[in-house]
N, C-alpha and C positions, 0 to 999 in steps of 0.2 A: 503333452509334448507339443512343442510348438513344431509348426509346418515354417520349413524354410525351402522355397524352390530353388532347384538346380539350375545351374549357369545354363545347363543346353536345354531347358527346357523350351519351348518356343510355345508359348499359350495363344498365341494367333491360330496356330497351326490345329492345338486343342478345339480350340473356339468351332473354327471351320467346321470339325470333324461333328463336334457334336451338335452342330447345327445342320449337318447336312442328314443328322437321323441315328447317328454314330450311337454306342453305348459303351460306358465302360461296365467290366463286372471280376469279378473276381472266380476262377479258374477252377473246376473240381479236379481233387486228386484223389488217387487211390490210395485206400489203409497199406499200410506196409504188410508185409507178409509176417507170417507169426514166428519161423525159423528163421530170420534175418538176427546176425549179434546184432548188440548197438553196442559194446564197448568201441575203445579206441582205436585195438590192434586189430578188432576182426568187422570192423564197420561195411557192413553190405554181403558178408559172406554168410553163407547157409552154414546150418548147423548140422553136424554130421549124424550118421544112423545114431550113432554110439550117444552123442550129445542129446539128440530129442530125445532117446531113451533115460538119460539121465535125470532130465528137467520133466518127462513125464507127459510130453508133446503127443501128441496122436496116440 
């Protein structure tokens, strides 16, 4: 892929920062929960007693 900077970017501003000690890093996130759907209609909602039971969950 090629790197194309954005119009707002302002690298002066970069520059400062990471010269004054700055760091960039990239962010831990947490696993998703195991009873989270991921289809489309039901994205972020738990699954119910009836459904874990179904799929075999706990």
């Amino acid at each position: 892929m090629k790197y194309v900077p954005k119009e707002t970017t302002d690298d002066d501003l970069i520059q400062q920062y990471l010269d004054k000690g700055g760091k960039v890093s990239k962010g831990k996130t947490k696993p998703l929960a195991y009873d989270l759907g991921i289809s489309k209609g039901t994205w972020g909602n738990k699954l119910t007693k009836e459904e874990k039971e179904a799929k075999g969950l706990k």
